[in-house]
VOMAR-672121 format. One record per atom (N, C-alpha, C, CB): residue in one letter; z, y, x. Coordinates in steps of 0.001 Angstrom, whole numbers, padded with zeros to 6 digits, always signed. Glycine has a CB too. Layout:
<nodes>
AZYX ...
</nodes>
This chain:
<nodes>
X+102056+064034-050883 X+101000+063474-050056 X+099805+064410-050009 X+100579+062103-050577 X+098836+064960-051263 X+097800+065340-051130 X+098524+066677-051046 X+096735+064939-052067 X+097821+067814-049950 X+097744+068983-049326 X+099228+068637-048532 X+097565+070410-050397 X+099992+068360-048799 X+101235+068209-048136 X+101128+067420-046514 X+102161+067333-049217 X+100897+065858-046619 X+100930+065691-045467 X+099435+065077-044581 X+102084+064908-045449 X+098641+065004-046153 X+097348+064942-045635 X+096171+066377-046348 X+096843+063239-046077 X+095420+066249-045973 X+094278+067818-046083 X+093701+067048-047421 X+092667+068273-044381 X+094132+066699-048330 X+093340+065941-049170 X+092785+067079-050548 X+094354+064530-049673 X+093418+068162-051058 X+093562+068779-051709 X+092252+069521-052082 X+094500+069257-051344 X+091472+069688-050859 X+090213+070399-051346 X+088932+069194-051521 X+089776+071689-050113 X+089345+067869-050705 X+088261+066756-051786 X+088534+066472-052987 X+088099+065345-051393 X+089797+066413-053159 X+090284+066820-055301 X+089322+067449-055639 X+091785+068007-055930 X+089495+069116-055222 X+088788+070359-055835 X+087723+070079-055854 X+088849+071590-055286 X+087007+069203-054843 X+085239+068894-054932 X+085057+068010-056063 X+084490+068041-053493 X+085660+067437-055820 X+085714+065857-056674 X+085354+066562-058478 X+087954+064814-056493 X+086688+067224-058536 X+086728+068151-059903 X+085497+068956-060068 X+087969+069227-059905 X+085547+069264-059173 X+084089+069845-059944 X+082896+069706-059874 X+083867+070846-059898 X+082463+068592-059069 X+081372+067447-059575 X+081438+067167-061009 X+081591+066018-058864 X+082775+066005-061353 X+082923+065780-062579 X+082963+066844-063342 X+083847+065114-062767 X+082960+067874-063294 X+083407+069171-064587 X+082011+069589-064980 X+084432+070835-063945 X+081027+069269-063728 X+079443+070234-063541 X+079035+068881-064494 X+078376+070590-061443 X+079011+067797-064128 X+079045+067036-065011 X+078648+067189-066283 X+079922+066751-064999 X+079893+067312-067174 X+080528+067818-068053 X+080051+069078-068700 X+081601+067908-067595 X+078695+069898-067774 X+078751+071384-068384 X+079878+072227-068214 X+078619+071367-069770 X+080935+072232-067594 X+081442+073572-067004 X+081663+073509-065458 X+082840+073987-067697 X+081693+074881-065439 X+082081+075362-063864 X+083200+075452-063430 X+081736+076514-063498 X+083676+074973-062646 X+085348+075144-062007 X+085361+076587-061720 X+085780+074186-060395 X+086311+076670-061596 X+086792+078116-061132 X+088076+078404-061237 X+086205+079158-061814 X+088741+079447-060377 X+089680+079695-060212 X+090842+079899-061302 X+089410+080433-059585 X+090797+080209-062962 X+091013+080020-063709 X+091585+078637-064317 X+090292+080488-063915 X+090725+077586-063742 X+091057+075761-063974 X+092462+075552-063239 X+089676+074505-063049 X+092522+075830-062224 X+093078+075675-060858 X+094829+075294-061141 X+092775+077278-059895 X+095305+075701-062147 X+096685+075412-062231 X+096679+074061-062803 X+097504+076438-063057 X+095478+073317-063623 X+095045+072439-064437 X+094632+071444-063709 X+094178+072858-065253 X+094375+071476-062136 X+093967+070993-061449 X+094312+070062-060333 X+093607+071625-061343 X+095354+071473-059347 X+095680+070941-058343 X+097259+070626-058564 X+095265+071774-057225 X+097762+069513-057633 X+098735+069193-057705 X+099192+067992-059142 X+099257+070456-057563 X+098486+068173-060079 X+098639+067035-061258 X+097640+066103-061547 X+098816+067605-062518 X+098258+065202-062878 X+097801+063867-062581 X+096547+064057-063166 X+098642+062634-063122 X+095883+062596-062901 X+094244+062284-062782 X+094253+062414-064799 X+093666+060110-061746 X+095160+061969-065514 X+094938+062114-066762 X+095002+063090-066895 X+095475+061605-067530 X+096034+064416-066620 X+096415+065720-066855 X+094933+066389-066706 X+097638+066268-065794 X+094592+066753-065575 X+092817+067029-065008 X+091778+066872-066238 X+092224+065655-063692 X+091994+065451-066174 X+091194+064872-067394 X+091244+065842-068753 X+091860+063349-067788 X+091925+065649-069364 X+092017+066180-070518 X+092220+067483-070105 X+092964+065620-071389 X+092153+068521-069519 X+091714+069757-069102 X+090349+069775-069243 X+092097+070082-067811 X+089636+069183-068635 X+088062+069360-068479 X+087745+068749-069838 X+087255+068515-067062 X+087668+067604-070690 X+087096+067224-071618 X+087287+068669-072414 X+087624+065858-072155 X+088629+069340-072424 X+088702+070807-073335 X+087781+071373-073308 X+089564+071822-073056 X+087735+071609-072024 X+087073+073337-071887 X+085767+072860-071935 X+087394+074453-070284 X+085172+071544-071306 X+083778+071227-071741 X+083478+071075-073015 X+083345+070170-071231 X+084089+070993-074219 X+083960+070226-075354 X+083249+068957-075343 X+083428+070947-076228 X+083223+068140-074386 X+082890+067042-074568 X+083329+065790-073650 X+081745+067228-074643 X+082780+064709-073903 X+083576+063675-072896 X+085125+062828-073130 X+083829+064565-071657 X+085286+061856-073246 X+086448+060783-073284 X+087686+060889-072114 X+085710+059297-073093 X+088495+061276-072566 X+089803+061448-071783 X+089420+060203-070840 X+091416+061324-072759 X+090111+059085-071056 X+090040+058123-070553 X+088514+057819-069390 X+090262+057343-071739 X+086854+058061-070115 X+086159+057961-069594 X+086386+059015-068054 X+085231+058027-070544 X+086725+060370-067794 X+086608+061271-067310 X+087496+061082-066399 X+086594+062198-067982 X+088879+060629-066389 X+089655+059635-065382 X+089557+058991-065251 X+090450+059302-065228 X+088632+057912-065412 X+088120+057026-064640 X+087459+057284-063550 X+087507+056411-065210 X+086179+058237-064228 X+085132+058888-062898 X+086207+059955-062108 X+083429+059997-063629 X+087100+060195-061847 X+087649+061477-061223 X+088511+060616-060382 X+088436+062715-062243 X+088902+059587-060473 X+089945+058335-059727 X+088624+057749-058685 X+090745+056732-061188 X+087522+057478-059385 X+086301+056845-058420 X+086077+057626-057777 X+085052+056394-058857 X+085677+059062-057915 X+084889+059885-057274 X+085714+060501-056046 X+084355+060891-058253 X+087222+060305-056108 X+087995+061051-055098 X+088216+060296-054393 X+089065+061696-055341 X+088215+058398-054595 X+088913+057749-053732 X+087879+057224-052670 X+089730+056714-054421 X+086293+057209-053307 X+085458+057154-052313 X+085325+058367-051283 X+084320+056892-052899 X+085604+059611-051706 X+086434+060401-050121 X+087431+060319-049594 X+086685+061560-050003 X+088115+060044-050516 X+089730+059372-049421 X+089294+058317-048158 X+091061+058094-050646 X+088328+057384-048771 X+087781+056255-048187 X+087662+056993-047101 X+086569+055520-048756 X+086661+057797-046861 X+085764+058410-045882 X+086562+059347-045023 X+084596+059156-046565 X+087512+059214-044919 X+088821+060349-044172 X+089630+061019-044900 X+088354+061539-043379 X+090535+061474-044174 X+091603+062412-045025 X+092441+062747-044071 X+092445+061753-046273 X+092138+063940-043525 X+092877+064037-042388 X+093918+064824-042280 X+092218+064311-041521 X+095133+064796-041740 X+096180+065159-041550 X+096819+066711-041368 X+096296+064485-040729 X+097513+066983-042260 X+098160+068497-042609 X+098901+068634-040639 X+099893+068390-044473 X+098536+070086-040408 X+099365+070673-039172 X+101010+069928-039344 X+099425+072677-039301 X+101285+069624-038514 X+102693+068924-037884 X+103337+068154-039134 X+103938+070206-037219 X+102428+067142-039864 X+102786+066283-040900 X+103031+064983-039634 X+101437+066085-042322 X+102511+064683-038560 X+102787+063668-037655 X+103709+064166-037031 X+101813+063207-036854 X+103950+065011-036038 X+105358+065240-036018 X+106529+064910-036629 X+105446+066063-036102 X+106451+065747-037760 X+107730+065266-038739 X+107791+064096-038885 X+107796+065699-040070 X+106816+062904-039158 X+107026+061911-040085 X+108025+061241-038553 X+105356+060981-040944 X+107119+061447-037444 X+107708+061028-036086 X+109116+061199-036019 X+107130+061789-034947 X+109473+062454-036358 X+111104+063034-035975 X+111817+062297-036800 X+111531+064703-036254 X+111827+062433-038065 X+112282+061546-039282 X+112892+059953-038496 X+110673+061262-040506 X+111625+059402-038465 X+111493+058192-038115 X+112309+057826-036342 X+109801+058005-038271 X+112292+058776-035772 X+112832+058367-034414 X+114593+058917-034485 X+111768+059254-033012 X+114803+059855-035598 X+116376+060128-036282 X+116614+059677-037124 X+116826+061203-036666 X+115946+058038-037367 X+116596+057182-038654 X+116836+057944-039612 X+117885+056466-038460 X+116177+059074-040448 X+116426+059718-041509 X+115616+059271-042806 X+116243+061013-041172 X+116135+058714-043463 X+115112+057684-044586 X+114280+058466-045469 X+116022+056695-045712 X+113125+058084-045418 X+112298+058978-046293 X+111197+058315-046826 X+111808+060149-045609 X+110645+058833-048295 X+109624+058033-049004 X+108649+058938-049325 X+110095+057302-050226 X+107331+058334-049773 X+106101+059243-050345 X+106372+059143-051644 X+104534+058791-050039 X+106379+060495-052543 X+106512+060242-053827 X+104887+061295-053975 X+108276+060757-054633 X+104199+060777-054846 X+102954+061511-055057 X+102208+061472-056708 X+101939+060843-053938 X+101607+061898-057008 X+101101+062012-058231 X+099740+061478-058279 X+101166+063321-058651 X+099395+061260-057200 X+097871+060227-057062 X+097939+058671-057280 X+097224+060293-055442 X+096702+058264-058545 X+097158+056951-058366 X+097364+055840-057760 X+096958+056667-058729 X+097663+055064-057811 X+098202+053997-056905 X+097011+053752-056011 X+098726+052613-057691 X+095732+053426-056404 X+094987+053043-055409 X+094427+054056-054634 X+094106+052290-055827 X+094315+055473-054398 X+094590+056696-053715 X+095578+056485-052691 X+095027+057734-054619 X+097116+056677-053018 X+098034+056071-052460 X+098128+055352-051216 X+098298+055481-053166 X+097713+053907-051827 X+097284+053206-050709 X+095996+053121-050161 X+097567+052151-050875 X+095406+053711-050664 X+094050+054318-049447 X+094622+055260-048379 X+092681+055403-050280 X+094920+056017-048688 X+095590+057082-047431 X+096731+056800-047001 X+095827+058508-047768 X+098074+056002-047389 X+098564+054944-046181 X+098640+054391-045592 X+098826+054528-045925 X+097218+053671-045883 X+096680+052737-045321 X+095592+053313-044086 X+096101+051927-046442 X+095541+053911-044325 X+094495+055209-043407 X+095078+056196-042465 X+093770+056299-044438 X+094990+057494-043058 X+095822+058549-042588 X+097078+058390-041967 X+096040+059278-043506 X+098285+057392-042780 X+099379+057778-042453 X+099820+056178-041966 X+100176+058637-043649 X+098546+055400-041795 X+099149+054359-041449 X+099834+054230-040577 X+098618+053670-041353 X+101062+052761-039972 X+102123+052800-039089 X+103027+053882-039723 X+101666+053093-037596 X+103093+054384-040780 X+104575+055592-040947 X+105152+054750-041829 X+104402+057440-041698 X+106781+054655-040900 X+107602+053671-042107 X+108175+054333-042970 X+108720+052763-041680 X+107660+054741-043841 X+107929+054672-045364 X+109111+054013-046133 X+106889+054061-045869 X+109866+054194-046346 X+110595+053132-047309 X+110314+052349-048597 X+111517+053655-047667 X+109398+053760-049241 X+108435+052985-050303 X+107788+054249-050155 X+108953+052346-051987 X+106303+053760-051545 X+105479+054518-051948 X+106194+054675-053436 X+104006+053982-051763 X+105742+055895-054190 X+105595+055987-055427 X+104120+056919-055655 X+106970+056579-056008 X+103656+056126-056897 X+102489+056826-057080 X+102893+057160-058776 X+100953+055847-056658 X+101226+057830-058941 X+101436+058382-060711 X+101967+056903-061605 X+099454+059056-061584 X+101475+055861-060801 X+101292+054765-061812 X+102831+053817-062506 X+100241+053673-060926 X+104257+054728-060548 X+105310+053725-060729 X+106292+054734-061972 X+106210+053267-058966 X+105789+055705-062722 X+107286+056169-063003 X+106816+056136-064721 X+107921+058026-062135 X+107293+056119-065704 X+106657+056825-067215 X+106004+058096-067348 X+107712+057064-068204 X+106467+059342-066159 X+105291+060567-066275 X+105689+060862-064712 X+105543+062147-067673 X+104799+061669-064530 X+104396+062074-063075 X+104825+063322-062959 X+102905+062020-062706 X+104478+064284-062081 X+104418+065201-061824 X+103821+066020-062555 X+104194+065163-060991 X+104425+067154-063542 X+105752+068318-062930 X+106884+067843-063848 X+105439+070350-063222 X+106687+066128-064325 X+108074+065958-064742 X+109591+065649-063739 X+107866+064850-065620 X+110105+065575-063729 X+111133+064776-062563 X+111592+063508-062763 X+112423+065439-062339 X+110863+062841-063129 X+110811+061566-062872 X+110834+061025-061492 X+109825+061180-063439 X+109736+060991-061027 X+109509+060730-059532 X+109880+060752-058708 X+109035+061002-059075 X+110945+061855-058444 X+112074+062352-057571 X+113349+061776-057959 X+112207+063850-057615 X+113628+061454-058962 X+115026+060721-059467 X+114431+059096-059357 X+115617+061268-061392 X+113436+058747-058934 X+113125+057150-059052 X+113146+057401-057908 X+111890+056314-059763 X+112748+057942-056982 X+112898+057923-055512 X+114672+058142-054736 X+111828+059246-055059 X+115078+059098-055496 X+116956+059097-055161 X+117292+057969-055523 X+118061+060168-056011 X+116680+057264-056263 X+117817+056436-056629 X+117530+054802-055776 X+117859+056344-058521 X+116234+054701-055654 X+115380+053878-054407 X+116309+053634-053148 X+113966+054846-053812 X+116697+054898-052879 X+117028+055591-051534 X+118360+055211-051531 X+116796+057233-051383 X+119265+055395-052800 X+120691+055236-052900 X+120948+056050-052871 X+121407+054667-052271 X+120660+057498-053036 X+121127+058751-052376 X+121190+059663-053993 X+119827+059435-050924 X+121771+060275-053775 X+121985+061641-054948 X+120890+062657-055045 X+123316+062628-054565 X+119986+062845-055821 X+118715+063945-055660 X+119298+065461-054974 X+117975+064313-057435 X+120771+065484-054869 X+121372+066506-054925 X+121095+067072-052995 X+123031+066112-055638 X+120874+065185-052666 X+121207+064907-051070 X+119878+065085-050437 X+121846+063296-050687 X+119032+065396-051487 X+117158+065180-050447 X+116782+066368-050882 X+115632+063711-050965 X+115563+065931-049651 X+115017+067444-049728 X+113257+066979-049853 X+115527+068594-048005 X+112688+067677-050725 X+111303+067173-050573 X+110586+068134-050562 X+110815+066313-051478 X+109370+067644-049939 X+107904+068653-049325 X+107457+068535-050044 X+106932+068515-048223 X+106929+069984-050694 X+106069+069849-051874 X+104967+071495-050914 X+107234+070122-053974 X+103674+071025-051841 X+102830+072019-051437 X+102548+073063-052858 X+101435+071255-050790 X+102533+072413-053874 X+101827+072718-055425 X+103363+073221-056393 X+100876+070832-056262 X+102833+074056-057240 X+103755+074438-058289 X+104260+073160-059130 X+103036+075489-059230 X+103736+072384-059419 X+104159+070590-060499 X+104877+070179-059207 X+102402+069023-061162 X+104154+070102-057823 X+105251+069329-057618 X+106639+069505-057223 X+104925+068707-056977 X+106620+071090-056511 X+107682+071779-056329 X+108852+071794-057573 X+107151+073055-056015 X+108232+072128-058828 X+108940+071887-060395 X+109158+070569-060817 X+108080+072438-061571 X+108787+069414-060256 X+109681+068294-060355 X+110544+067929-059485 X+109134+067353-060508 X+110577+068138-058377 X+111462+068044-057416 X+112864+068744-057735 X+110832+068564-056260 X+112527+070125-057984 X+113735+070928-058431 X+113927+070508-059845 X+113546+072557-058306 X+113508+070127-060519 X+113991+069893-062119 X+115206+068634-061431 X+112342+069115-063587 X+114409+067362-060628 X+115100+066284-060335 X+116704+066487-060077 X+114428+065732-059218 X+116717+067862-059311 X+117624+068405-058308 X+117636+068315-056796 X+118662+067971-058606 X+116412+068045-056484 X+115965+068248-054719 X+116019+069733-054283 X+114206+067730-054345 X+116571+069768-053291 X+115854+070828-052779 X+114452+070799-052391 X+116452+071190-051820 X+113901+071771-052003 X+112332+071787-052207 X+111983+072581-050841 X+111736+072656-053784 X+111057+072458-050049 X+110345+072311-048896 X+109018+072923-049310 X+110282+070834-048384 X+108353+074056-049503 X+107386+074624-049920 X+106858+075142-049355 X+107435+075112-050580 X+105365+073895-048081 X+104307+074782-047471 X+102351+075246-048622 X+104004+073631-045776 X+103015+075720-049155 X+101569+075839-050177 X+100164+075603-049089 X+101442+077788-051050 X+099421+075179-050085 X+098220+074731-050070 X+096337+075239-050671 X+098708+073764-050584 X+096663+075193-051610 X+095620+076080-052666 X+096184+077093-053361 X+094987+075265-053799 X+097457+076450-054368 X+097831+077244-055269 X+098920+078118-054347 X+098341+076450-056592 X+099400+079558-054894 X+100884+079798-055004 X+101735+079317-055432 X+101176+080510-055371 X+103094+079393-054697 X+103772+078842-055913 X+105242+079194-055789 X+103573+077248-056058 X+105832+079741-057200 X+106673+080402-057321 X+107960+080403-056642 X+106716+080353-058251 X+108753+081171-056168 X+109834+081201-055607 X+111495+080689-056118 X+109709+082360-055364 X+112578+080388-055637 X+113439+080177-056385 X+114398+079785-055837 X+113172+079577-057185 X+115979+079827-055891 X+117149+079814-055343 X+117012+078093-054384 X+118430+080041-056723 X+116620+077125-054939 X+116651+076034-054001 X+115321+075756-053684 X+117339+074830-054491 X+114262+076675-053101 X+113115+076536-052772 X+112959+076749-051115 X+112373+077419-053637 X+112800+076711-049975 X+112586+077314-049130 X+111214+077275-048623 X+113403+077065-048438 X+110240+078512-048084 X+108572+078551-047998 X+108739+078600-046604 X+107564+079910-048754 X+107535+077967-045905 X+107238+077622-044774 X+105616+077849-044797 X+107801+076231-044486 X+104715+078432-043529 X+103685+078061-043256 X+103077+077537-043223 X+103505+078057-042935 X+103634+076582-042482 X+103162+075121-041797 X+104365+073917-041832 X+102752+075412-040034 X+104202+073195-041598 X+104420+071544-041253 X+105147+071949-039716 X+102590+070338-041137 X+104381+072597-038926 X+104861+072671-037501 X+105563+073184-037324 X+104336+072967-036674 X+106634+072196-036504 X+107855+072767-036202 X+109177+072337-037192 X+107579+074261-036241 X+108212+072169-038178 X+109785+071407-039214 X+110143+069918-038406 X+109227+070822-041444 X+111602+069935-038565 X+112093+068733-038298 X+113519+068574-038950 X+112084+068545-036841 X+114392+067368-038589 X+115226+067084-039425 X+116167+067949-039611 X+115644+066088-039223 X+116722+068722-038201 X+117375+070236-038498 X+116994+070915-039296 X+117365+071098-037641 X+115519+071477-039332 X+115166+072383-040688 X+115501+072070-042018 X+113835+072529-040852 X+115400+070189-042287 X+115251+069985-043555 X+116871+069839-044241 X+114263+068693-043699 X+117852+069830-043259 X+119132+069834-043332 X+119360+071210-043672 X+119794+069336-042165 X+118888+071973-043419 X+119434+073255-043606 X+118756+074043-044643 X+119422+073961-042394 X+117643+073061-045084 X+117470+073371-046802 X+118023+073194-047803 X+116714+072988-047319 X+119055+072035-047643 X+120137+071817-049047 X+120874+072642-048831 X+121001+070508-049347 X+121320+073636-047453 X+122193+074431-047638 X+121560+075928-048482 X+122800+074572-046231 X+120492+075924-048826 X+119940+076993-048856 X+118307+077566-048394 X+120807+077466-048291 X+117760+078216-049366 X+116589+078785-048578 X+116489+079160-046850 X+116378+080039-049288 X+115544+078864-046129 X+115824+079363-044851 X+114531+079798-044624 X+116424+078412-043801 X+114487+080447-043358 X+112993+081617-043344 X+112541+081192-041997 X+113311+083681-043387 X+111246+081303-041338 X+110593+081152-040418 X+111334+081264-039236 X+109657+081852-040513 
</nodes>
């Protein structure tokens, strides 16, 4: 969801480093693997580190408030994330949001951004025992689906989430966002959103494919 099919990724990064300035440290490019793409606890206990100070728990709290009152305020949509969800949806090809934001994030920006997209379900950080870059999420979603992780293919923008997807056994759909993120036999990299459709994503379980 966040950088993937909505632009949400750099109100995170703000968000983070409000709370971090907070806190007495400065974000910076260095944080950034600590950051983007993982969960609101993961973040958390990154920054209480490097600040030496502050309550895990307290610090995800404020970092869940502080992002979802910009979610509130818009979150607007990744290049040809409406398209796809369109193509999907008009080729009966079943598909779910699996995301690492918590639940009430989640449904702020489904409820928003991506509202009217039929979804089959949501999963957020809150439905699995660990989130993202474990593979949890992706095997609770195959199995949702009825389908074999072996059989989906998921959009990932971030290194955690790309590495749970493939741990799961998805193939992986990789238009990066902030971070890089590493390459690999069932990975295929894309630009953009535009222009993918259900042909493309079929022809990612067969293999990496190129622009």
């Amino acid at each position: 969801m966040d950088g993937t099919l909505v632009d949400t990724e750099g109100l995170w990064w703000r968000t983070t480093e409000e709370i971090a300035a907070d806190l007495g440290h400065r974000l910076t490019a260095v944080d950034a693997a600590e950051v983007v793409g993982r969960a609101v606890e993961d973040t958390a206990a990154h920054l209480v580190t490097v600040a030496g100070r502050g309550a895990p728990e307290a610090v995800a709290a404020a970092l869940t408030s502080a992002f979802f009152a910009r979610v509130e305020a818009g979150a607007p949509l990744r290049p040809g994330a409406r398209e796809l969800l369109s193509a999907l949806a008009r080729d009966g090809v079943p598909f779910a949001l699996v995301s690492a934001s918590p639940r009430i994030v989640v449904d702020s920006v489904v409820g928003g951004a991506l509202a009217h997209v039929p979804f089959r379900f949501t999963l957020s950080a809150d439905d699995t025992p660990r989130t993202k870059p474990h593979p949890d999420p992706y095997r609770a979603a195959a199995e949702r689906l009825g389908v074999r992780p072996q059989d989906c293919v998921a959009v990932e923008d971030s290194p955690d989430g790309a590495a749970s997807a493939e741990a799961a056994g998805c193939a992986v759909l990789v238009v990066p966002s902030l971070l890089g993120v590493p390459g690999s036999p069932r990975r295929t990299f894309l630009p953009t959103l535009e222009g993918v459709d259900a042909q493309v994503l079929r022809r990612c379980l067969e293999g990496p494919v190129t622009a």
